[in-house]
C-alpha positions in Angstrom: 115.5 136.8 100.1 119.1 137.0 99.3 121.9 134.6 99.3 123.2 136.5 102.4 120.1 136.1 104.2 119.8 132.4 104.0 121.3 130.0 106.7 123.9 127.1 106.0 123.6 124.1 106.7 126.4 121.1 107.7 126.3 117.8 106.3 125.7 116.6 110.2 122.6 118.6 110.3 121.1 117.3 106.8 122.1 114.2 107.7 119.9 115.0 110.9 116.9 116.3 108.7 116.9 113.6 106.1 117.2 111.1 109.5 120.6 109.2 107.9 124.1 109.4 108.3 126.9 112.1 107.3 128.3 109.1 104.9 125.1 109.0 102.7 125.1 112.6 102.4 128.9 112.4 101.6 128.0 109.6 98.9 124.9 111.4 97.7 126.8 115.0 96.8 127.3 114.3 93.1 123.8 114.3 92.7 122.7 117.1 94.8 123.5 120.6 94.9 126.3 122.1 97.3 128.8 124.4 97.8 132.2 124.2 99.1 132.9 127.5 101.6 136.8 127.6 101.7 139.7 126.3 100.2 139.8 123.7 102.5 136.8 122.0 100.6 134.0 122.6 104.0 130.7 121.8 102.5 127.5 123.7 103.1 124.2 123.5 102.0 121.8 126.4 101.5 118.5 126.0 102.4 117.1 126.2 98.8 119.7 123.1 98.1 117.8 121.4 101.1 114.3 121.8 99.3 116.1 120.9 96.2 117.3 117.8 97.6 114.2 116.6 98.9 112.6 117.2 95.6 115.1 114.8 94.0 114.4 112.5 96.5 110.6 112.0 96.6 110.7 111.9 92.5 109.4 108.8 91.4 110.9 106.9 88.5 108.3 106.6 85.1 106.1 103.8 85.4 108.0 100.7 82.5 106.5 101.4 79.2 104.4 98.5 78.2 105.2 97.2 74.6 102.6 95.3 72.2 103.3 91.6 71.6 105.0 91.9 68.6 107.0 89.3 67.2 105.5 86.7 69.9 106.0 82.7 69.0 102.2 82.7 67.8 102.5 85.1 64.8 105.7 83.8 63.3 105.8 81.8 60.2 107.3 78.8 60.4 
């Protein structure tokens, strides 16, 4: 598939896919990908961007790395 063969999509319609509003996606676009069609700054999204997008959002955050008691009231030397 080519670049020309893909379909672009509005920030109303992602805002329709991802069920929120046009001002989350507007808040959300220096995190995702996107381009910008015309001089005027119109935004579009290909649909690889769309499956990008929903990749960063169901990415879950590492699980807190547990550390060993060190240091704890019990072992210092008084």
């Amino acid at each position: 598939m080519s670049v020309f063969d893909e379909r672009f999509i509005t920030v109303q319609e992602l805002a329709g896919m991802l069920q929120t509003t046009p001002t989350v996606i507007y808040n959300r676009l220096y995190e995702w990908p996107h381009m910008r069609t015309t001089a005027n700054g119109i935004i579009r999204f290909r649909e690889t961007h769309v499956e990008q997008i929903l990749e960063l959002m169901t990415k879950r955050p590492a699980p807190p790395v547990t550390r060993p008691n060190v240091g704890t009231r019990a072992r210092r030397n008084r």
